[in-house]
Backbone as a printed PyTorch tensor [residue, N CA C, xyz], in Angstrom:
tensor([[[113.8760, 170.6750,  28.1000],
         [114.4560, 169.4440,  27.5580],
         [115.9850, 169.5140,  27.6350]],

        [[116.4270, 168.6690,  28.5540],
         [117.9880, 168.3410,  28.5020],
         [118.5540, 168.0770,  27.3090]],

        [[120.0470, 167.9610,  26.5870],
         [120.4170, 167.4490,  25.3670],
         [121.6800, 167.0490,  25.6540]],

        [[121.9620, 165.5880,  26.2390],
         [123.0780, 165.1700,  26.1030],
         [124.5070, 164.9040,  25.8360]],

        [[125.3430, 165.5130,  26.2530],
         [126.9400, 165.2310,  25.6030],
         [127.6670, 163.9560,  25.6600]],

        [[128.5310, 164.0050,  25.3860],
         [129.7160, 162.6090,  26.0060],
         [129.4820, 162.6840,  27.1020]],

        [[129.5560, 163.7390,  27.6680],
         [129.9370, 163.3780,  29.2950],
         [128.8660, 162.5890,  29.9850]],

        [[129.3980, 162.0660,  31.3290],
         [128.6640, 161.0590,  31.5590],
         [128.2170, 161.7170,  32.8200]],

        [[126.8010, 161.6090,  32.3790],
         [125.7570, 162.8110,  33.3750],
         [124.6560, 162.9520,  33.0000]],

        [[122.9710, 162.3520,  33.8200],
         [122.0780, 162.6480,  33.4080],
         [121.5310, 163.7730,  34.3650]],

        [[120.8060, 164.2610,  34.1650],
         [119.5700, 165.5460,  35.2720],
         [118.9900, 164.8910,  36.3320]],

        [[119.0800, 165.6800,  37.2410],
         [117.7580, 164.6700,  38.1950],
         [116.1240, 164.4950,  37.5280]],

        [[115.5600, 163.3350,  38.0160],
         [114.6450, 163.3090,  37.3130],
         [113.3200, 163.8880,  37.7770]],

        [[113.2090, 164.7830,  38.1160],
         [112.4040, 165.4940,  39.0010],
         [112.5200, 166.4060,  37.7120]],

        [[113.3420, 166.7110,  36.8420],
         [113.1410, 167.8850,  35.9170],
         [112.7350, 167.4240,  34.7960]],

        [[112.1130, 166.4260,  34.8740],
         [111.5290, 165.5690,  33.4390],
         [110.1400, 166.2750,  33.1710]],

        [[109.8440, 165.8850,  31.9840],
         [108.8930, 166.6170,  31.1350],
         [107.4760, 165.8760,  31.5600]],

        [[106.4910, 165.8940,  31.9490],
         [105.1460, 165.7630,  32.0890],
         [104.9610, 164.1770,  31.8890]],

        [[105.1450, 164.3440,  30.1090],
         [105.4380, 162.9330,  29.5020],
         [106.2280, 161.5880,  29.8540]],

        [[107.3580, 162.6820,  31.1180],
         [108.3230, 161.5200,  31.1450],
         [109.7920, 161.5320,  30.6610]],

        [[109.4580, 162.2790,  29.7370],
         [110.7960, 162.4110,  28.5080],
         [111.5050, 163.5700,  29.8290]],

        [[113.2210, 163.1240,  29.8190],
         [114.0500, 163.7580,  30.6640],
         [115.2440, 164.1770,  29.7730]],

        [[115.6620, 163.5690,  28.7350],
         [116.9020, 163.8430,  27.6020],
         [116.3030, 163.3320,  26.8790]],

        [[117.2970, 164.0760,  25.9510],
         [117.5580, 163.3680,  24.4580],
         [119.0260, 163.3750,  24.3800]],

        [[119.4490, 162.5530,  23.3650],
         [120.8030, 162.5530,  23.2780],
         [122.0720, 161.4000,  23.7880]],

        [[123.4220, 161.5380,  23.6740],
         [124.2670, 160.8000,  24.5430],
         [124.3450, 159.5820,  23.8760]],

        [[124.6510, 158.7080,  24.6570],
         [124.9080, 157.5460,  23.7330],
         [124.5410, 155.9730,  24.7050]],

        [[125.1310, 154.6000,  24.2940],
         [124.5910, 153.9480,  24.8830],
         [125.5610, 152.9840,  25.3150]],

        [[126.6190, 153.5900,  25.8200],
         [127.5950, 153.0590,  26.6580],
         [126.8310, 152.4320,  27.5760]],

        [[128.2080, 150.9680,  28.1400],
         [127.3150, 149.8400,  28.8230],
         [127.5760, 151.3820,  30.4580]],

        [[128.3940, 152.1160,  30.1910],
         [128.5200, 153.1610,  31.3320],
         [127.6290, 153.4270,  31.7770]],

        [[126.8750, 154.7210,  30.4440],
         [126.0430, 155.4530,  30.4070],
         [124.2990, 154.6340,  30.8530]],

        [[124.1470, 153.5120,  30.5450],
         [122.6520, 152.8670,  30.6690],
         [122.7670, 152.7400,  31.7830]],

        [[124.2620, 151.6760,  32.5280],
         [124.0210, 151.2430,  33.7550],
         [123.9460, 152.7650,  34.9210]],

        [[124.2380, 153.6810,  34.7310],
         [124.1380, 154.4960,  35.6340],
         [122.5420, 154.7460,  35.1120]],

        [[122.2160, 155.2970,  33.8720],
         [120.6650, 155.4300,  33.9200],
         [119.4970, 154.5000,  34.4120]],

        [[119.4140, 153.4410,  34.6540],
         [119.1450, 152.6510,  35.1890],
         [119.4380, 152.9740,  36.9860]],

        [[120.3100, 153.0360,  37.3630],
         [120.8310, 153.0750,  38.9050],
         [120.1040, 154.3290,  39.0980]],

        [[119.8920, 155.2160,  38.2830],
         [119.2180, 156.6240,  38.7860],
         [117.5470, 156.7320,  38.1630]],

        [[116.6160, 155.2800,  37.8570],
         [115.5200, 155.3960,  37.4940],
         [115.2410, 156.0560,  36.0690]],

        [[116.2150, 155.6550,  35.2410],
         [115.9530, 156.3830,  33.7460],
         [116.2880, 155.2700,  32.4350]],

        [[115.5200, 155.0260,  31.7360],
         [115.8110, 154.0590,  30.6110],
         [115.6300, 154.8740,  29.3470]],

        [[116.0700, 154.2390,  28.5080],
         [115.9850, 154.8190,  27.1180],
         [114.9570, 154.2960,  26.1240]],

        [[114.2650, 154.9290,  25.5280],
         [113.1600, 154.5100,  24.9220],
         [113.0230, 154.9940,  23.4170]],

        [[113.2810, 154.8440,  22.3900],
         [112.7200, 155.5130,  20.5890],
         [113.1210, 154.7190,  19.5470]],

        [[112.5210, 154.7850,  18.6030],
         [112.6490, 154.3730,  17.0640],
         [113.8150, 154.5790,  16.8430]],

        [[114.3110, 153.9970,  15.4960],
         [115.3520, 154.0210,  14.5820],
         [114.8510, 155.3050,  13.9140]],

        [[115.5840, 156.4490,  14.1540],
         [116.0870, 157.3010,  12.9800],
         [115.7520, 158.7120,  13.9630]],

        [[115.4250, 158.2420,  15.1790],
         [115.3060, 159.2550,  16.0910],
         [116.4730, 159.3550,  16.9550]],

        [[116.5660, 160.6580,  17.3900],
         [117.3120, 160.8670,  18.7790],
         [117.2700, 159.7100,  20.2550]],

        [[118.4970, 159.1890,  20.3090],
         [118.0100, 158.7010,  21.6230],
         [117.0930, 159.2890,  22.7130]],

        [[116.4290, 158.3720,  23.5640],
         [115.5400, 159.5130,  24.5590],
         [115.2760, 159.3880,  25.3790]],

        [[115.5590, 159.4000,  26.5320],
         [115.8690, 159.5280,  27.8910],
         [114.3930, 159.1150,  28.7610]],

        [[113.7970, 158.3170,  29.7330],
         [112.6760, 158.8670,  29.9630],
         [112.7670, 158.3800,  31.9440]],

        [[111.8320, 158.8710,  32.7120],
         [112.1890, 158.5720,  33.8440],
         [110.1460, 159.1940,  34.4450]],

        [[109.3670, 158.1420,  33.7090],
         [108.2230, 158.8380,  34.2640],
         [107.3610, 158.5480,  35.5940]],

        [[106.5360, 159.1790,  35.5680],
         [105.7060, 159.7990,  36.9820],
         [104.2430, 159.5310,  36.5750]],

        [[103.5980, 158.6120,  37.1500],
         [103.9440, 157.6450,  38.0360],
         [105.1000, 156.2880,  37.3610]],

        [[105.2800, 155.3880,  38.3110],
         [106.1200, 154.2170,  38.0210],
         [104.9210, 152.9930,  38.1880]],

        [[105.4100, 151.5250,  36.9340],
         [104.9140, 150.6990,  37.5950],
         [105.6110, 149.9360,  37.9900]],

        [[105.5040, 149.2470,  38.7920],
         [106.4780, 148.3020,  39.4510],
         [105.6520, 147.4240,  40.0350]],

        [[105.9250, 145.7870,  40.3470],
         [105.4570, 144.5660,  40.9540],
         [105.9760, 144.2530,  42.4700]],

        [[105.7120, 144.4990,  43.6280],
         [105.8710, 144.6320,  44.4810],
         [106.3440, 142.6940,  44.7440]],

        [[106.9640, 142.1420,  44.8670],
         [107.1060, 140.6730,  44.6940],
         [105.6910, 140.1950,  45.2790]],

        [[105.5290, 140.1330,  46.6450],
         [104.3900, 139.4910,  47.4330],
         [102.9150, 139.5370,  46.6020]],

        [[102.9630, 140.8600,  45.8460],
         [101.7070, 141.3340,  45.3920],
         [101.2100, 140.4490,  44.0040]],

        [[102.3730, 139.6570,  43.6200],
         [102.0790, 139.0830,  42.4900],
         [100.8070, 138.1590,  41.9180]],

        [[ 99.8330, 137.9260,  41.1530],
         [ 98.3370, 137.6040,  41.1140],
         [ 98.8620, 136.4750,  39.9450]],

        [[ 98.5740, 135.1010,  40.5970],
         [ 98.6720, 134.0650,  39.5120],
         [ 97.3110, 133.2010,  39.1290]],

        [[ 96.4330, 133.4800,  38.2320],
         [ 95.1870, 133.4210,  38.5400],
         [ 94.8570, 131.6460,  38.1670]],

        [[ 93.9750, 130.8250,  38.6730],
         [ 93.4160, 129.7960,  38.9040],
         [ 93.7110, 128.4970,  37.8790]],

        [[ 93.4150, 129.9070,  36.4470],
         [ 94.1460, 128.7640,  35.2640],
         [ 95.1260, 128.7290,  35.0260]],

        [[ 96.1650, 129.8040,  35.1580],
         [ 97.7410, 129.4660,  35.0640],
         [ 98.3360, 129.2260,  35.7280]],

        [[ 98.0000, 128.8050,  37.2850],
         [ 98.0450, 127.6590,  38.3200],
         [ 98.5320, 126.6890,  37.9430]],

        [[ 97.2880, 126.2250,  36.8030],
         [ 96.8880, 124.6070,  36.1390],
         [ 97.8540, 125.1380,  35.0100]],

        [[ 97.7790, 125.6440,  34.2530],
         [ 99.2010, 126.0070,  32.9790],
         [100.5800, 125.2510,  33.5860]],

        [[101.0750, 125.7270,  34.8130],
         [102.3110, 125.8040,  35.2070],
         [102.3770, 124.2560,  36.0580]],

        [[101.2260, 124.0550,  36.6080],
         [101.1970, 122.9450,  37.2370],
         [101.4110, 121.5880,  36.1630]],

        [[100.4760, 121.6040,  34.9860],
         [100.7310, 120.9230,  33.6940],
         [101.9930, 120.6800,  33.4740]],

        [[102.9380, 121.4620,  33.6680],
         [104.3200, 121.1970,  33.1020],
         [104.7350, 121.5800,  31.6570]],

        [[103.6650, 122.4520,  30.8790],
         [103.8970, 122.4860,  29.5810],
         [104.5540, 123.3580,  29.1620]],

        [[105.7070, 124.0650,  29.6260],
         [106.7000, 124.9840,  29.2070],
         [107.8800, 124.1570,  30.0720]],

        [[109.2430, 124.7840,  29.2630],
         [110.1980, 124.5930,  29.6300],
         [111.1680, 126.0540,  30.5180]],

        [[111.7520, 126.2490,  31.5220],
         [112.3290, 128.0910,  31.5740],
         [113.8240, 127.5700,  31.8200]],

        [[114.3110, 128.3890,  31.5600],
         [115.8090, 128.4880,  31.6200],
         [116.1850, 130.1670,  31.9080]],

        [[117.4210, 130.4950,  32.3460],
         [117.6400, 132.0000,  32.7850],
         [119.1200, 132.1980,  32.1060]],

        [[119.0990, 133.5490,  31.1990],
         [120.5200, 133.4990,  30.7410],
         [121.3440, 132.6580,  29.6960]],

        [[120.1490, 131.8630,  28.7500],
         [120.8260, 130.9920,  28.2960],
         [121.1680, 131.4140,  26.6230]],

        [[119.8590, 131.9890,  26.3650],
         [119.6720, 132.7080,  24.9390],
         [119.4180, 134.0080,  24.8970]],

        [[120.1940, 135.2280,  25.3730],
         [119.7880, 136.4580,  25.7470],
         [119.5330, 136.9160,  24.5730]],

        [[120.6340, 136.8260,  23.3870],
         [120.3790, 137.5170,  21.8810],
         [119.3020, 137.2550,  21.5300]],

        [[118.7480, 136.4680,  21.0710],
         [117.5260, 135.6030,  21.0710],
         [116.5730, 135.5870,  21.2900]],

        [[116.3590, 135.8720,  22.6500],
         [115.2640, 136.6670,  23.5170],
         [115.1050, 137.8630,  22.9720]],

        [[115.9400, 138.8420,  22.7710],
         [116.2410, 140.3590,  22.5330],
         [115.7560, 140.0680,  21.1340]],

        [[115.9520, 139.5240,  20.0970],
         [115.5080, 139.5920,  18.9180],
         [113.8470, 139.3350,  18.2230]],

        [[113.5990, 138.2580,  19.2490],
         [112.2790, 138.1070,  19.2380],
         [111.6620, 139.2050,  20.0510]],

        [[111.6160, 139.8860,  21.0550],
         [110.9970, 141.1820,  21.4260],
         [111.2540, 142.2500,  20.3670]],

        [[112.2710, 142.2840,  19.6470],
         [112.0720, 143.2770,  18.3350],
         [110.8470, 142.6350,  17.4500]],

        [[111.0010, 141.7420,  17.2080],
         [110.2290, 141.3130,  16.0680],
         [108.8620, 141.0380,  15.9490]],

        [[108.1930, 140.9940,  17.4920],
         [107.3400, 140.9600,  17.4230],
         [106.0040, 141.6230,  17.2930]],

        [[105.1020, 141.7730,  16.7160],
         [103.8920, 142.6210,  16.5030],
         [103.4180, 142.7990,  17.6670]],

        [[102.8810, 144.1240,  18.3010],
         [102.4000, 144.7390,  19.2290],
         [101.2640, 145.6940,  19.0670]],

        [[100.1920, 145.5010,  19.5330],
         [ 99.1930, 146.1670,  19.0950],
         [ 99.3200, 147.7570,  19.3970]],

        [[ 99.0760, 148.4870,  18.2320],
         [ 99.0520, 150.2080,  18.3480],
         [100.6200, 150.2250,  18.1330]],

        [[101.7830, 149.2390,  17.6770],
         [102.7500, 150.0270,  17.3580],
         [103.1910, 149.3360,  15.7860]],

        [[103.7470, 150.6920,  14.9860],
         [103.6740, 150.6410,  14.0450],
         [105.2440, 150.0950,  13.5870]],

        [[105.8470, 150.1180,  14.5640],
         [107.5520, 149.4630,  14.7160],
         [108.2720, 148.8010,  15.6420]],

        [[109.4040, 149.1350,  15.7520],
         [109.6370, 148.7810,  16.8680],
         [110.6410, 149.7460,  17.8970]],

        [[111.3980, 149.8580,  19.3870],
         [112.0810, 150.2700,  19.8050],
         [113.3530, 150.1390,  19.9170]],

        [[113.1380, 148.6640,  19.9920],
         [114.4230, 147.4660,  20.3210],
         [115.3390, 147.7690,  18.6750]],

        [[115.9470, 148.6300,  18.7170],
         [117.0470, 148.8540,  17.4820],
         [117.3870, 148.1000,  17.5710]],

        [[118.8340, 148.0390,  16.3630],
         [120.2680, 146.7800,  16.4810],
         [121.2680, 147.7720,  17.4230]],

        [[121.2330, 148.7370,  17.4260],
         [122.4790, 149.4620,  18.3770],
         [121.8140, 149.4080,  19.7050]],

        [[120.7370, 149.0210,  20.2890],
         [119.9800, 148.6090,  21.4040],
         [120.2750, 147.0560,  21.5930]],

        [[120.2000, 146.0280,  20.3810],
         [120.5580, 144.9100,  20.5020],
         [122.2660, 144.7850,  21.4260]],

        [[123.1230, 145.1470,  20.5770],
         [124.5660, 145.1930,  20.6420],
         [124.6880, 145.8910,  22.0650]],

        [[124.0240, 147.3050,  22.4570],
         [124.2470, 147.3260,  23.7060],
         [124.0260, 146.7600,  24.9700]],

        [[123.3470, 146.4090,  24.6540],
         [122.1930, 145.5070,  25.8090],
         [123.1650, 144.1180,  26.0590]],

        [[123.3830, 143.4040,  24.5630],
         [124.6110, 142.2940,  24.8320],
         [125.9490, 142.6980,  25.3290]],

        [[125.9160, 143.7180,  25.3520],
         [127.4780, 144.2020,  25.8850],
         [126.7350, 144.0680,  27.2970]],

        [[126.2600, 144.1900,  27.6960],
         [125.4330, 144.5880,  29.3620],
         [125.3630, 142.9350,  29.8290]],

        [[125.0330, 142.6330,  29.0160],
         [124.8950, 140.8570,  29.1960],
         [126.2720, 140.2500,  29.4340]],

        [[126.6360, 140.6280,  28.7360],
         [128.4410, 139.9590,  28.7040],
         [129.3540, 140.4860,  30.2470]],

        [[128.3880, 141.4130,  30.9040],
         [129.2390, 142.0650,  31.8690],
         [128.4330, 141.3610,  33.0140]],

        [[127.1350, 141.0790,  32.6880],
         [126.8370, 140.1030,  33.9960],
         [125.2620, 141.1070,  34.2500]],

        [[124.9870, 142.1540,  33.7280],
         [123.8690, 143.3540,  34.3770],
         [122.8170, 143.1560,  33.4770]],

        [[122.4960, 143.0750,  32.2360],
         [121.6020, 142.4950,  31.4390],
         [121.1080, 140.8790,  31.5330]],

        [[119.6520, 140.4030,  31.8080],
         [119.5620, 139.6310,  31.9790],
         [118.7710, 138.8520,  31.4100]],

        [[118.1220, 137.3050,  30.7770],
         [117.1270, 136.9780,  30.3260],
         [116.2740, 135.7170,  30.9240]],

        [[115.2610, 135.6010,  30.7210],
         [114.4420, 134.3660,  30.6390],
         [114.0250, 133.7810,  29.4420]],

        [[114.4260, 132.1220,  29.4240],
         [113.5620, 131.6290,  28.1380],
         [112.7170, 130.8540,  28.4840]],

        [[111.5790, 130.9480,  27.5410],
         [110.5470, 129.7020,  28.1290],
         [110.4020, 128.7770,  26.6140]],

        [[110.5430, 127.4920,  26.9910],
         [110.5940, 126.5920,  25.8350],
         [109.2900, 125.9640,  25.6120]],

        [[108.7630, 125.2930,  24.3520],
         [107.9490, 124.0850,  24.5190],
         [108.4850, 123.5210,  23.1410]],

        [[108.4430, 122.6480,  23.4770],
         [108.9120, 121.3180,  22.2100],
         [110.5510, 121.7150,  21.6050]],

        [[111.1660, 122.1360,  22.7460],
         [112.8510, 122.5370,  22.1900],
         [112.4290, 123.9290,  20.9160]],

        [[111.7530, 125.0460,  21.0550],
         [111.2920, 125.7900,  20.7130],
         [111.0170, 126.8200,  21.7500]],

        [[112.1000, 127.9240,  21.5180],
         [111.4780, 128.8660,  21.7390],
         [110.1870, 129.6020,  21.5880]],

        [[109.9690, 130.0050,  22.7220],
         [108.3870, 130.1950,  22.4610],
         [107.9080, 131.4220,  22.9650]],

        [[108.6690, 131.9440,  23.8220],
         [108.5450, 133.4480,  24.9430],
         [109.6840, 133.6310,  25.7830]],

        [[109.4540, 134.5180,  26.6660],
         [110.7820, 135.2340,  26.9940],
         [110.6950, 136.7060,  27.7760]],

        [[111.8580, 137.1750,  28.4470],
         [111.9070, 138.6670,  28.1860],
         [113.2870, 138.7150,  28.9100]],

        [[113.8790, 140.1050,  28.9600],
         [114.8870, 140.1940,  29.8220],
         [114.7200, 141.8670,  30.1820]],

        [[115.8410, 141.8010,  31.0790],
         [115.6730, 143.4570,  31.6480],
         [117.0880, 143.4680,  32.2390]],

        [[117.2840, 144.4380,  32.9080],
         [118.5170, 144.8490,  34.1770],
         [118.4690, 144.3430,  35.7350]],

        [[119.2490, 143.6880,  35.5940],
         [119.8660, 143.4150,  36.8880],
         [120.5770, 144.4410,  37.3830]],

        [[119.5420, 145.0010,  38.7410],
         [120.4890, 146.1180,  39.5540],
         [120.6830, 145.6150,  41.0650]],

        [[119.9850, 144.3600,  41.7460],
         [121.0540, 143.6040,  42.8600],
         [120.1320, 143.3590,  43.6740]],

        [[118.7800, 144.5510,  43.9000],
         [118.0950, 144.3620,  44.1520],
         [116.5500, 144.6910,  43.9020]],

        [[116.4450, 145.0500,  42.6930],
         [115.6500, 145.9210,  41.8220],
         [115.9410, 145.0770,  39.9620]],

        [[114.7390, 144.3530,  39.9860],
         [115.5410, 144.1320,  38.8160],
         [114.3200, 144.7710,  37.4250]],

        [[114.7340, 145.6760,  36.8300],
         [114.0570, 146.6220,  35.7740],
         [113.7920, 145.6420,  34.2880]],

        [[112.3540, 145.4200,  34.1800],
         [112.1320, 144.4360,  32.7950],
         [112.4180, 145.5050,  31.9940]],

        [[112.4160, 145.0050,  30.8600],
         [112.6180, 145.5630,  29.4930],
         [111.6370, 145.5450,  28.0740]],

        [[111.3260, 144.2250,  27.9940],
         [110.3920, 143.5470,  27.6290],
         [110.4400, 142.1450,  27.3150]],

        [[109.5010, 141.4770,  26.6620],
         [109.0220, 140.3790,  26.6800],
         [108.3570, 140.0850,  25.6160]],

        [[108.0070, 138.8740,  25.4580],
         [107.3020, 138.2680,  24.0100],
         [106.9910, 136.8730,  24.0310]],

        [[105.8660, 136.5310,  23.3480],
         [105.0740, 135.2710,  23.5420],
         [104.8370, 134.6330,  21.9330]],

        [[105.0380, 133.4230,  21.3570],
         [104.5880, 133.5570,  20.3740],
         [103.6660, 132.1750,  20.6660]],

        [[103.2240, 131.5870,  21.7350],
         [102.2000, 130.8920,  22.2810],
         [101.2570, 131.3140,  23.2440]],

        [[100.3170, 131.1900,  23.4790],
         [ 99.4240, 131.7410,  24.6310],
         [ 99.9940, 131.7270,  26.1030]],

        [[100.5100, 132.0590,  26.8560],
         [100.8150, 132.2970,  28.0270],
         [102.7000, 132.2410,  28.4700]],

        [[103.0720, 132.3520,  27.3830],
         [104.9030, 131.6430,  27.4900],
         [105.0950, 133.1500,  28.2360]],

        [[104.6400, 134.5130,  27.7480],
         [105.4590, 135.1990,  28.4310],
         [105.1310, 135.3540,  29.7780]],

        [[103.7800, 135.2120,  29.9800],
         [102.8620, 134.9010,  31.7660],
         [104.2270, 133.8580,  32.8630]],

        [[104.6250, 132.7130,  31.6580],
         [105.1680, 131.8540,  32.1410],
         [106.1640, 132.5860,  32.4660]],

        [[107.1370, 133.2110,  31.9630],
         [108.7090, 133.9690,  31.3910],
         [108.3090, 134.7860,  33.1840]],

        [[107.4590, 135.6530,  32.8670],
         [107.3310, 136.9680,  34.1390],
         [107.0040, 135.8490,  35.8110]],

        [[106.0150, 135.0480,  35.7160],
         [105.9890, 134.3200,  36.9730],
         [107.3630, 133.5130,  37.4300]],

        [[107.8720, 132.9940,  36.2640],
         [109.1960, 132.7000,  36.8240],
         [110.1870, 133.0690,  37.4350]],

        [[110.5760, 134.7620,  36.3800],
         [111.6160, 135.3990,  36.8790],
         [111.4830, 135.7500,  38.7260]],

        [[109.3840, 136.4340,  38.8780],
         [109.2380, 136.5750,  40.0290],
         [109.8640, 135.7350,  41.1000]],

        [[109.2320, 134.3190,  40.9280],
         [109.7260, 133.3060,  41.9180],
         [111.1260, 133.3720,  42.4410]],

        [[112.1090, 133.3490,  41.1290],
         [113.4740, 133.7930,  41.2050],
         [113.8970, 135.0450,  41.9660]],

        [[113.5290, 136.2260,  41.7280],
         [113.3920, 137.3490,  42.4750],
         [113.1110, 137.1510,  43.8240]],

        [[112.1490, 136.6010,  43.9870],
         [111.6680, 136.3290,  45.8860],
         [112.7100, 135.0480,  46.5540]],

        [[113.0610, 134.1610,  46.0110],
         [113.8640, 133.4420,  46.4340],
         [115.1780, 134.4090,  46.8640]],

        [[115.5070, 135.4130,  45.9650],
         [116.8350, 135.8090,  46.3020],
         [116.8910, 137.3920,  46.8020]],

        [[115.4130, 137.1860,  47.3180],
         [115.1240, 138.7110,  48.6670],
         [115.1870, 140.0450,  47.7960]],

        [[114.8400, 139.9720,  46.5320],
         [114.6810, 141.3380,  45.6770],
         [113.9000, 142.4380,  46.4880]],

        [[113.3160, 143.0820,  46.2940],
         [112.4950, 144.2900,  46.3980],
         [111.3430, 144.2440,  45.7250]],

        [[112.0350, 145.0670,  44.9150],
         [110.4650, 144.6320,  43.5800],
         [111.3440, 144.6750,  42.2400]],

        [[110.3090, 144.6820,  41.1640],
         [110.4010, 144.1170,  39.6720],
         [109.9360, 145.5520,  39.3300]],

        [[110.6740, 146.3040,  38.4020],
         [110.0080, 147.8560,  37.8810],
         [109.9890, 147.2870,  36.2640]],

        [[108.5590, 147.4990,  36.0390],
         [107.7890, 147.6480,  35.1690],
         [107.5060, 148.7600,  33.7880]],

        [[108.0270, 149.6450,  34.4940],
         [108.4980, 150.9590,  33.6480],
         [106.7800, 151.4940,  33.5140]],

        [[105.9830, 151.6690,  32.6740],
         [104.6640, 152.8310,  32.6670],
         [103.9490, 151.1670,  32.5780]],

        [[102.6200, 151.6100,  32.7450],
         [101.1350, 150.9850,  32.9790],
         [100.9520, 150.2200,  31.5470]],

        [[100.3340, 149.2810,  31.6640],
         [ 99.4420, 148.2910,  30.8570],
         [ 98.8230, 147.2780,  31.8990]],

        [[ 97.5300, 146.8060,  31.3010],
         [ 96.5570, 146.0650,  31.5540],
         [ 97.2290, 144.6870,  32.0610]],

        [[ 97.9230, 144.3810,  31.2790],
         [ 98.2540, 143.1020,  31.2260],
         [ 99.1500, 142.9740,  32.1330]],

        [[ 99.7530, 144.3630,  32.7570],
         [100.9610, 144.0010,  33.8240],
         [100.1570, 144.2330,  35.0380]],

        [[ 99.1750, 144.9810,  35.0340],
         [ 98.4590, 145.0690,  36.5240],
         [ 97.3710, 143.6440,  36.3300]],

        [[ 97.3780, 143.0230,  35.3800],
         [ 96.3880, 142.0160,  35.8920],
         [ 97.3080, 140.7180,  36.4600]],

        [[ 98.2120, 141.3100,  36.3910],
         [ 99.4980, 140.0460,  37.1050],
         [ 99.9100, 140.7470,  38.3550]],

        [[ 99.3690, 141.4900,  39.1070],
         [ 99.5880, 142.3220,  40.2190],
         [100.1570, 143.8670,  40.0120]],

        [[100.5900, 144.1500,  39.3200],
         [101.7670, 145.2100,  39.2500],
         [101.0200, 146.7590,  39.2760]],

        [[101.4870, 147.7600,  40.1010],
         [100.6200, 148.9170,  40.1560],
         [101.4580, 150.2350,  40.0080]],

        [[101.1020, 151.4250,  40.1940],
         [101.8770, 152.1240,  39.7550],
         [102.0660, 152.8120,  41.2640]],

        [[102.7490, 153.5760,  41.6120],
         [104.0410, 154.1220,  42.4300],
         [104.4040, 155.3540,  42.0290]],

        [[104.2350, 156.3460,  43.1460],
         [104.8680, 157.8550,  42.7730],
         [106.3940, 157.7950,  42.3060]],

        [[107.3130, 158.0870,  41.2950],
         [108.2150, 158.2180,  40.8130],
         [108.8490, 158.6800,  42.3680]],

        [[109.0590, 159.4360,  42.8140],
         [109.6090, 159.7710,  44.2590],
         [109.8580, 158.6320,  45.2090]],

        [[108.8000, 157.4890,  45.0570],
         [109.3170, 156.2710,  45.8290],
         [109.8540, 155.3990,  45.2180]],

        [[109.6630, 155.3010,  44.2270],
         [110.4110, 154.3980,  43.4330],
         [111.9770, 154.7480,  43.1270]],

        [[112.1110, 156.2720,  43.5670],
         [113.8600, 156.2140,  43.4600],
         [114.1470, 155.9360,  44.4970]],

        [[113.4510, 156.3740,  45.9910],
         [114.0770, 155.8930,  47.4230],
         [114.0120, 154.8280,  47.3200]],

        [[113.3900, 153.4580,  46.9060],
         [113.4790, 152.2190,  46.9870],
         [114.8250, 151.6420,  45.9130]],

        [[114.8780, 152.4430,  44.9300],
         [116.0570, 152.4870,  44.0490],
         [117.3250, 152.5970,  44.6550]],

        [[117.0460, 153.7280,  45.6310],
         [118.6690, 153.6840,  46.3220],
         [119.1040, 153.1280,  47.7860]],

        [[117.7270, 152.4360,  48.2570],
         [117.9330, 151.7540,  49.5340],
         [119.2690, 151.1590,  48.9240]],

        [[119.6260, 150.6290,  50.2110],
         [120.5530, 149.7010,  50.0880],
         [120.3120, 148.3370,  51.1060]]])
């Protein structure tokens, strides 16, 4: 286990722990994330813990083309019954992914010193969001990192049936319009591979990280 200083320097991630976990420590300079990020590493823990580094094996990631929009949220999106906007309410977005209940977790990740950094990231142009509206109501959402051509979610949140389905198909569309790569997903859930998304040896997912 690595343990972080000021200095601005993570490990390669090839020396990460089984789990994933690569540091602890350091801090959350808009410096320090955006290079962790550029080198396949995000930060992940509770309030009252050590920051914690993670960079795991396998990756999931959404390959754009591969994306699965299934028959009824076709008709969802075709309906017209959400509103999306990009960038407009990032705090907002970020606050409702804290707040929301998640099954099997007993808290949350999304601190306030995660809030504040993340808006510092926003304010610089590299943090990014989606809102999805209905009735001038926020309703879902998510945001992640903008890296140019790789853009890394973060998370997301729904407090209607499909707003965040809506939030993730959008950003995609956006993404393929402007010749991305892919969408990294960070570790596995159900709900992200039933929207296409699969997992990826950590080894390709940094060469695709540092194409240019």
């Amino acid at each position: 286990m690595y343990y972080l200083t000021q200095d601005l320097f993570f490990p390669e991630v090839h020396l990460a722990h089984t789990s994933g976990v690569l540091a602890l420590g350091g801090d959350l300079s808009p410096e320090r994330l955006l290079l962790a990020y550029q080198n396949g590493i995000f930060p992940w823990y509770e309030d009252g813990e050590p920051i914690t580094w993670w960079s795991p094996n396998p990756r999931m990631v959404l390959f754009l083309d591969e994306l699965i929009i299934s028959k009824s949220m076709r008709n969802i999106l075709n309906r017209g019954l959400f509103e999306v906007t990009f960038n407009q309410n990032f705090t907002e977005v970020m606050a409702n992914c804290q707040q929301i209940k998640r099954d099997g977790q007993n808290g949350t990740w999304i601190t306030q010193d995660m809030i504040e950094a993340y808006g510092k990231l926003h304010q610089l142009g590299v943090a990014k969001s989606v809102e999805v509206w209905q009735n001038n109501e926020l309703v879902g959402g998510l945001y992640g990192m903008d890296l140019g051509s790789v853009f890394c979610g973060e998370s997301m949140f729904s407090k209607v049936s499909n707003a965040s389905k809506v939030a993730f198909i959008s950003l995609v569309g956006l993404l393929q319009k402007q010749h991305y790569k892919l969408l990294d997903c960070q570790v596995y859930n159900p709900h992200l591979e039933s929207l296409g998304c699969r997992e990826i040896a950590r080894k390709d997912f940094i060469n695709l990280l540092k194409e240019r």
